[in-house]
C-alpha positions as CSV (number, residue, x, y, z in Angstrom):
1,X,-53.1,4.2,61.6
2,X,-52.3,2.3,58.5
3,X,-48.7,3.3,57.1
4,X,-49.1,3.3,53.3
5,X,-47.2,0.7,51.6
6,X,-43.6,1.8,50.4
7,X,-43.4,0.9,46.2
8,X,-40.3,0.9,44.6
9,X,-39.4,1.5,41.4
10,X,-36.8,-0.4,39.0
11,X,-34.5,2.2,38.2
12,X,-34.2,0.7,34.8
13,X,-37.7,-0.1,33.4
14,X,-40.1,1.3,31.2
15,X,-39.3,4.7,29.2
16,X,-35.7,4.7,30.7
17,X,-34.9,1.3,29.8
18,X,-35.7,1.5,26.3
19,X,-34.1,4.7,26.2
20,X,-30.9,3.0,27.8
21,X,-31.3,-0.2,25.1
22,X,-31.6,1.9,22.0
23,X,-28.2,3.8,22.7
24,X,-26.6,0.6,23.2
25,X,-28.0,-0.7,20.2
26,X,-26.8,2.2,18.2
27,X,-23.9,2.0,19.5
28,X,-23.1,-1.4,18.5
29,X,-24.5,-0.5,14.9
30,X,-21.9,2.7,14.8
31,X,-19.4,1.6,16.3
32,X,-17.7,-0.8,13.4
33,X,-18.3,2.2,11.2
34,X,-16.5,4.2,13.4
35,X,-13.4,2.3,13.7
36,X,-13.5,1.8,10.1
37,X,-13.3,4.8,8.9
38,X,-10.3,5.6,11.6
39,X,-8.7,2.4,10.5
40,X,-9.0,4.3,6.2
41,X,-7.5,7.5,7.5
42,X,-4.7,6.0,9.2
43,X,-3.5,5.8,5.4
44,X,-1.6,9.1,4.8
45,X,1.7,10.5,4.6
46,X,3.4,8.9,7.6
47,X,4.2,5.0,7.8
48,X,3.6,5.4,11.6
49,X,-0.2,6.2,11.2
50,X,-0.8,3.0,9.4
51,X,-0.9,1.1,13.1
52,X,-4.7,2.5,13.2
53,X,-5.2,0.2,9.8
54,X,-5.3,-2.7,12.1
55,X,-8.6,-1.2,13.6
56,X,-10.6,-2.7,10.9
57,X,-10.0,-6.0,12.3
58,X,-11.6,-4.5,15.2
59,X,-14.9,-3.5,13.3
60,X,-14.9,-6.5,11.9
61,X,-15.1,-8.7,15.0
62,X,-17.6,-5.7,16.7
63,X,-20.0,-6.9,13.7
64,X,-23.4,-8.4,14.9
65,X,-23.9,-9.8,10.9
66,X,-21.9,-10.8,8.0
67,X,-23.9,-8.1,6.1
68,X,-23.1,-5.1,8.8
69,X,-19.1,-6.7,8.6
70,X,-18.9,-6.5,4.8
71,X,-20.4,-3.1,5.1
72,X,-18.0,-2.2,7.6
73,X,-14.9,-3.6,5.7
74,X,-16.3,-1.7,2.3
75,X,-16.4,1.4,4.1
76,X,-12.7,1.0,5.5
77,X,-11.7,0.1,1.8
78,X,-13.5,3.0,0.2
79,X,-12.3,5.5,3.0
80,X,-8.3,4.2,2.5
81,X,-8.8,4.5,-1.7
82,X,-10.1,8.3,-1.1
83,X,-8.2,9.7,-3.8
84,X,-9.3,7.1,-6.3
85,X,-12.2,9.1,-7.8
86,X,-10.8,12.6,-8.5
87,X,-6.8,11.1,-9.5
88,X,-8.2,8.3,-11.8
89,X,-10.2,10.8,-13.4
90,X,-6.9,12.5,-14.8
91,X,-5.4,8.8,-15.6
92,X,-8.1,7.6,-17.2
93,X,-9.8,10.8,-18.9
94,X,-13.1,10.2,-17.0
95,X,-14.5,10.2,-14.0
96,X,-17.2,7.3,-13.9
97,X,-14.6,4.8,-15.0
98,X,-12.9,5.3,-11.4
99,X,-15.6,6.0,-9.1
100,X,-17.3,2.4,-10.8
101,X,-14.3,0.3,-9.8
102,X,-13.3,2.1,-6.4
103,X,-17.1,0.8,-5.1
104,X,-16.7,-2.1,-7.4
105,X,-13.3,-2.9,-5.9
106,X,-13.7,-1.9,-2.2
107,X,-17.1,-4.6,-2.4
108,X,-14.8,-7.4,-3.8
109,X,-12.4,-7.0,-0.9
110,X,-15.3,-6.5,1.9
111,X,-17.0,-9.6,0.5
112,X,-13.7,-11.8,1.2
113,X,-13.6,-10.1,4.9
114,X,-17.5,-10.5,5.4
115,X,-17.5,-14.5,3.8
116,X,-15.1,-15.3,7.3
117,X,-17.7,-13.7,9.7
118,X,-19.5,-15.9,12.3
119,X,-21.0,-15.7,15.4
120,X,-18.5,-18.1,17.1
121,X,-15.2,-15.8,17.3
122,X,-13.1,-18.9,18.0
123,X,-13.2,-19.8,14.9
124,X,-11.6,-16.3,13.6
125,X,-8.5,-18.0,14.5
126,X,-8.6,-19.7,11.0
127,X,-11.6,-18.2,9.2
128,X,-9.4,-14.3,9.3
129,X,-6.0,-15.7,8.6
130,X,-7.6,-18.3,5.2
131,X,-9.3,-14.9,4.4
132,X,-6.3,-12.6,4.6
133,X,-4.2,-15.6,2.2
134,X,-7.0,-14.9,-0.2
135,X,-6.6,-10.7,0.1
136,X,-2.7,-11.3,-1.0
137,X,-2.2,-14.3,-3.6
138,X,-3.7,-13.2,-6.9
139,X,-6.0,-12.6,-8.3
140,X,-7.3,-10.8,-5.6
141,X,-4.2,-9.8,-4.2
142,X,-3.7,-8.1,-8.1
143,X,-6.4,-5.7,-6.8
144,X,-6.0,-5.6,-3.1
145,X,-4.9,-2.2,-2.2
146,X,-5.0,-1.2,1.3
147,X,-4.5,-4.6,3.3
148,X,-4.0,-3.9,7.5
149,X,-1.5,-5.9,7.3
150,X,1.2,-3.2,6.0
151,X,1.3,-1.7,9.5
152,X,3.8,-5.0,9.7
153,X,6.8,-2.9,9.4
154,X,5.3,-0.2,12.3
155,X,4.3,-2.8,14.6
156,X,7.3,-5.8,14.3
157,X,10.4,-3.9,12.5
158,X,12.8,-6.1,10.8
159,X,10.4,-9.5,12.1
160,X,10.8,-10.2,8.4
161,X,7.8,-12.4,7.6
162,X,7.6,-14.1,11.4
163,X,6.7,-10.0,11.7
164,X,3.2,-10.2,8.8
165,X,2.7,-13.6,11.1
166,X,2.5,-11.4,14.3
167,X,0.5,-8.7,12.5
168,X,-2.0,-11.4,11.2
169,X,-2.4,-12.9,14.8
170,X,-2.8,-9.3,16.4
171,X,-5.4,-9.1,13.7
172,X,-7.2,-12.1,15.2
173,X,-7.2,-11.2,18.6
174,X,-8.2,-8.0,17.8
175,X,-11.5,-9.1,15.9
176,X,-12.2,-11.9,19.1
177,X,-12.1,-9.4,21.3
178,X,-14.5,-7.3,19.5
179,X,-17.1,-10.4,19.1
180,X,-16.3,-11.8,22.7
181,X,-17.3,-8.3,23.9
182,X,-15.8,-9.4,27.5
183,X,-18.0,-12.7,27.7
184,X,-14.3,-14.2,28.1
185,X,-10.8,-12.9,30.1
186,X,-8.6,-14.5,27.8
187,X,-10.2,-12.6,24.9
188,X,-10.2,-9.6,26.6
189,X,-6.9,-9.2,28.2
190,X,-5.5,-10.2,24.5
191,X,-7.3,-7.5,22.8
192,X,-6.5,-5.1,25.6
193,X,-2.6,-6.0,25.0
194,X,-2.8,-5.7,21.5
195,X,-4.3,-2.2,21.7
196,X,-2.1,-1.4,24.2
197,X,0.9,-2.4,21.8
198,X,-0.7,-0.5,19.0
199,X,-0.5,2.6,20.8
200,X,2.9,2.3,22.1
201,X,4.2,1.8,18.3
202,X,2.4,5.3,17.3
203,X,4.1,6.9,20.3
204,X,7.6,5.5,20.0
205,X,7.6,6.5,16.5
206,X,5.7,9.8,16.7
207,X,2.6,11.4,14.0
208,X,5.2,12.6,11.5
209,X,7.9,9.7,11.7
210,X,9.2,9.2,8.3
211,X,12.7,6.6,7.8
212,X,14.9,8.2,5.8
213,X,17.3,6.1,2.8
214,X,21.1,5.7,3.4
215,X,23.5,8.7,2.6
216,X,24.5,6.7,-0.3
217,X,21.4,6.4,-1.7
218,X,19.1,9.0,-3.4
219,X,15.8,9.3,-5.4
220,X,15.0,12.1,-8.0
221,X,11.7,13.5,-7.4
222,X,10.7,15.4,-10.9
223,X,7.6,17.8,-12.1
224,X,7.4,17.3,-15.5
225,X,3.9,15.8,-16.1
226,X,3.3,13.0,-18.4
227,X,6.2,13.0,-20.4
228,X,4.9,10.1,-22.6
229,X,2.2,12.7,-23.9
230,X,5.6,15.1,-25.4
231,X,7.2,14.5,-28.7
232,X,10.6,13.7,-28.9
233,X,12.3,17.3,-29.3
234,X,9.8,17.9,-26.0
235,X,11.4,15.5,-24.5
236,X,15.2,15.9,-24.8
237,X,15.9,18.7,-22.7
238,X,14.4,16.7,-19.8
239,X,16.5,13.2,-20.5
240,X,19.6,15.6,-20.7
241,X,19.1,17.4,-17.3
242,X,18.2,13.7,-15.7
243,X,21.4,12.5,-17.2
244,X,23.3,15.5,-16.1
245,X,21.8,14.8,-12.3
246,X,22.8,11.1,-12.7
247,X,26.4,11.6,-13.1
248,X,26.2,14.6,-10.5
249,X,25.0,12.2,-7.6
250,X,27.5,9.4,-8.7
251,X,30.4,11.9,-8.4
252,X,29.1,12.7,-5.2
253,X,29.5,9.4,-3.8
254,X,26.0,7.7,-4.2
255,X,25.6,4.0,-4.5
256,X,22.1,4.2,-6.0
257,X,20.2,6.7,-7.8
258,X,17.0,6.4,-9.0
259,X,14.3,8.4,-11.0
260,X,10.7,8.4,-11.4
261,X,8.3,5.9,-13.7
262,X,8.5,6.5,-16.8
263,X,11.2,9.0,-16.7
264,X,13.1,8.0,-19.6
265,X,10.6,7.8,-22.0
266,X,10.7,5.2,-24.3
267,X,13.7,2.9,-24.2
268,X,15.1,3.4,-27.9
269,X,18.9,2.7,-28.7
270,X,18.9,6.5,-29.2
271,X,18.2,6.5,-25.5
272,X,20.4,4.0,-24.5
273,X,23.4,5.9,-26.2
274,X,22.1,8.9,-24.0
275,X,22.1,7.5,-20.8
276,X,26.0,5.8,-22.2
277,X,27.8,7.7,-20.1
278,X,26.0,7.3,-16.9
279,X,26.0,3.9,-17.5
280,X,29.7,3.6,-17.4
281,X,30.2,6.3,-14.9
282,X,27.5,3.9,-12.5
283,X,29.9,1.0,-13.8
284,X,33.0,2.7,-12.6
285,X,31.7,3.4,-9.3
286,X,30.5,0.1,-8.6
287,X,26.7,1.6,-8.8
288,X,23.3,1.7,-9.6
289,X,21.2,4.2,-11.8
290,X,17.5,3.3,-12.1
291,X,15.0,5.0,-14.0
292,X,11.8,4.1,-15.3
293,X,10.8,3.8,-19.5
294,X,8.7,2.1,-21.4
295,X,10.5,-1.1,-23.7
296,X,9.6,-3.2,-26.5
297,X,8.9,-6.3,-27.2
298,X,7.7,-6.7,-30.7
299,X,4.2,-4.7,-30.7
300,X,4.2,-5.4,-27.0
301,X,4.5,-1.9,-24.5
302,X,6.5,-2.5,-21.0
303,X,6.3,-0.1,-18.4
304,X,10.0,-0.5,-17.0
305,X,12.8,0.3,-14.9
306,X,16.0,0.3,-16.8
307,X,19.1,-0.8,-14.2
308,X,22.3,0.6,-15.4
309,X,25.7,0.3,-14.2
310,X,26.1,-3.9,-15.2
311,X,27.9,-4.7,-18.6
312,X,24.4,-4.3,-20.3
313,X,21.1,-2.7,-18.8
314,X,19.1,-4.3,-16.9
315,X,15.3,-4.2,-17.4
316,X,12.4,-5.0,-15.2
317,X,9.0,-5.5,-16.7
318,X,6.2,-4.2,-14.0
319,X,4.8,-7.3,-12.5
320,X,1.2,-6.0,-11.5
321,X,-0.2,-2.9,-13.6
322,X,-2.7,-0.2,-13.1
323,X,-5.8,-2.7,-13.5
324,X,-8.8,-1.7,-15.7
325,X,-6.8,0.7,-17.7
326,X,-7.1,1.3,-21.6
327,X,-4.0,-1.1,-23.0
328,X,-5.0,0.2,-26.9
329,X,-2.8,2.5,-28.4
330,X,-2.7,4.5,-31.4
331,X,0.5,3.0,-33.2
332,X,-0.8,-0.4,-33.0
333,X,1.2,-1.0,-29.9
334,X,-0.6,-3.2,-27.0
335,X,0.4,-2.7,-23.2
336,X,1.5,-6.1,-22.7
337,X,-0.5,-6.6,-19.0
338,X,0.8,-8.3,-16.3
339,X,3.8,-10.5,-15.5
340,X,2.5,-11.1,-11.7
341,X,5.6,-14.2,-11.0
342,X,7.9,-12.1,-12.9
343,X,11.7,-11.1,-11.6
344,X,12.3,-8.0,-9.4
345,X,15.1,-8.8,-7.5
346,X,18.5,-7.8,-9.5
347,X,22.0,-8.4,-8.5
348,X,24.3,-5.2,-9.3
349,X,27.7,-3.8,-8.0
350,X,25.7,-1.6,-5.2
351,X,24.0,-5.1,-3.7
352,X,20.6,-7.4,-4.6
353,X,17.7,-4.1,-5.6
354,X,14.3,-5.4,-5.6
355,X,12.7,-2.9,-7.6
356,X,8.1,-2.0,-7.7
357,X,6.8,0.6,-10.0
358,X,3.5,2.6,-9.0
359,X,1.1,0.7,-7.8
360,X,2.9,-2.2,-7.3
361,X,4.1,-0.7,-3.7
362,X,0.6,-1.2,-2.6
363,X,0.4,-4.8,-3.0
364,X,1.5,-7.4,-0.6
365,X,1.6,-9.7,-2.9
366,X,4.4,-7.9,-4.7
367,X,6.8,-6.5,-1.8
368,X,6.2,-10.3,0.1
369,X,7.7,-11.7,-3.4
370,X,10.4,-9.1,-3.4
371,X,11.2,-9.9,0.0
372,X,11.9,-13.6,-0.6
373,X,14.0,-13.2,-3.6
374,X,16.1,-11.5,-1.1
375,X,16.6,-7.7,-2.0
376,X,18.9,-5.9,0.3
377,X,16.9,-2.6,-0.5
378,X,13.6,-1.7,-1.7
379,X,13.3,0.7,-5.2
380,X,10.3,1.9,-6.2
381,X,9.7,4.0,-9.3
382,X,6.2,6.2,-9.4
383,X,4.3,8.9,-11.6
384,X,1.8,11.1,-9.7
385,X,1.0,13.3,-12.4
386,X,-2.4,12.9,-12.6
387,X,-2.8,12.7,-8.8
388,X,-4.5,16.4,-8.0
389,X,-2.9,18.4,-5.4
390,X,-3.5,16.9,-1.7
391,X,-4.6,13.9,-3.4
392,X,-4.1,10.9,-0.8
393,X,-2.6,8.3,-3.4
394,X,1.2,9.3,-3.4
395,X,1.1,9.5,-0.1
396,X,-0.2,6.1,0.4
397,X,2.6,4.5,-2.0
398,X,5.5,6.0,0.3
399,X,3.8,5.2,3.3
400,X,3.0,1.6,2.2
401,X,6.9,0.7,1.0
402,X,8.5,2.4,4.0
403,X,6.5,0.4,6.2
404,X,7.2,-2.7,4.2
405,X,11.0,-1.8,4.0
406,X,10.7,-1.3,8.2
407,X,9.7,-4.8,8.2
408,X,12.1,-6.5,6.4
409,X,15.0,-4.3,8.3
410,X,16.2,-2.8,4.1
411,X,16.2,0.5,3.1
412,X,13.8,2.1,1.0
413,X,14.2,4.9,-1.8
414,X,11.4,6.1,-3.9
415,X,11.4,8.8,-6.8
416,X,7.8,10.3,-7.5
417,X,7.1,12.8,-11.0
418,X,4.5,14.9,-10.5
């Protein structure tokens, strides 16, 4: 009797092994998405989310393309600028304006990202960081809102800048891990430890973690709306209850005080006289009063943050505006645009205040600069008036200078108008 030849089967071929190779595939096409858009909404209220920003480097290294990598890196931009399109269309009275240059913008930062892709990850050692000095020095940095790098502060607190060097080389080994995809131990292990570290920042800190300013210190959050749009008589009760605040907090004991962008209107000597007495009172108790206005120069419009307390007031010109915003206005005055090298570091009686208004906190290029004049703590001035309720923008801004301030071991004090 002839015993019938046993046949075996590959487990693996056939139906079941294209099956098994088309999930894998999938999953290496999703999976940048993925961490991309976990890396965007890691931007929020609380500086200790912004660790999951470094995700993106991540995606970028899990990239099989430099077209799926740009994509990738466009979709973390356009996830972290969420609020763009329904705030801008308050600021700028229409709603295609904002939506064009969130895509537009988002693409211009992807395409720096997706020009250092290649399929040899060593070289990501140089390609990421020449790529990431090209994200922060203007003119890109000018637009370059978002950048991993600010989870700095959450990851290497008062490294200073040895502490965006670390950041920028975890970045690295992140994205080498994700190409090496455990072809190589070194790689791996590296990645592994840098995850590792990632989560141990977001759990010593906890989800709602948010540094709080000195005792002496202390910001003036007001609701009052666009106060540039209100004629003077509009606008008098509201510079008289700020001043009456101002001295308030100076009797009190605080050091510095500061109010919103714009808060002061426009910076007349009729306005100067007004704020007089704080001014003196600030001067008496060897401190600072800053509050935002907009100042003259010929037909040229500042928007500024008047320091008072000194002999005379001390004004700071915003280095890096709004970008793409109408600069016309209807008395022949011209927004004078952008003093990017400009000073923000000012010495008064309550220390060296490195001052940022609005958008400027979302710039590396402009906190970095602040840092190396050498402020001893971080000011920042911002409207979110036509930011709609929930909107994620104002809550990027605080997030985005407390992490910075972490960093650099300063604190950080921030007065928002809504």
């Amino acid at each position: 009797m002839t015993t019938p030849a046993f046949t075996h089967t590959k487990p693996h071929s056939g139906a079941y092994a294209t099956l098994r190779t088309g999930t894998y595939a999938g999953a290496h096409v999703l999976a940048p998405f993925v961490l991309a858009i976990s890396a965007g909404l890691s931007w929020g209220d609380s500086p200790a989310h912004l660790v999951g920003a470094m995700l993106v480097f991540l995606a970028f290294g899990l990239s099989t393309c430099r077209l799926q990598a740009f994509a990738a890196v466009m979709t973390y931009y356009l996830v972290t600028a969420r609020g763009v399109p329904a705030g801008g269309a308050l600021f700028f009275s229409d709603a295609t304006k904002p939506t064009l240059i969130w895509l537009a913008v988002s693409a211009l930062l992807a395409a720096v990202w997706a020009l250092a892709w290649t399929k040899n990850w060593k070289q990501f050692c140089w390609r990421l960081p020449l790529a990431q000095v090209v994200l922060i020095v203007p003119p890109v940095g000018m637009l370059a809102v978002g950048n991993p790098l600010t989870a700095a502060g959450m990851l290497f607190p008062g490294w200073g800048f040895a502490g965006v060097a670390a950041a920028l080389a975890a970045g690295v080994l992140l994205a080498q891990y994700g190409s090496a995809r455990g072809t190589h131990k070194l790689a791996h292990r590296f990645g592994l430890t840098v995850m590792a570290g990632m989560l141990l920042a977001l759990l010593t800190y906890g989800p709602t973690f948010q540094p709080q300013a000195p005792g002496t210190m202390s910001s003036v959050d007001t609701h009052v709306g666009n106060i540039l749009g209100r004629n003077a008589f509009e606008q008098l009760p509201l510079h008289q209850a700020n001043t009456e605040r101002a001295a308030e907090l100076l009797e009190k004991g605080k050091q510095v005080v500061v109010f919103p962008e714009t808060a002061a209107g426009e910076w007349t000597p009729m306005r100067e006289e007004l704020w007089g007495d704080v001014s003196a009172l600030a001067r008496e108790r060897n401190a600072v009063v800053i509050t935002g206005a907009t100042t003259l120069r010929g037909k040229l419009l500042d928007n500024s943050l008047v320091l008072l307390g000194g002999e005379q007031p001390q004004v700071y010109r915003v280095r890096v505006p709004v970008p793409f915003r109408d600069r016309g206005r209807q008395d022949d005055l011209q927004d004078s645009g952008s003093n990017v090298f400009g000073q923000s570091v000012y010495a008064t009686k309550a220390g060296r205040v490195g001052v940022f208004i609005c958008y400027e906190v979302l710039l590396p290029w402009t906190v970095l600069a602040t840092a190396f004049e050498g402020a001893d703590v971080f000011v920042a001035g911002v409207n979110g008036w036509w930011a709609p309720e929930g909107n994620s923008i104002p809550g990027l801004q605080r997030s985005a200078i407390q992490s910075w301030a972490q960093l650099f071991g300063v604190p950080a004090v921030v007065a928002t108008n809504r």
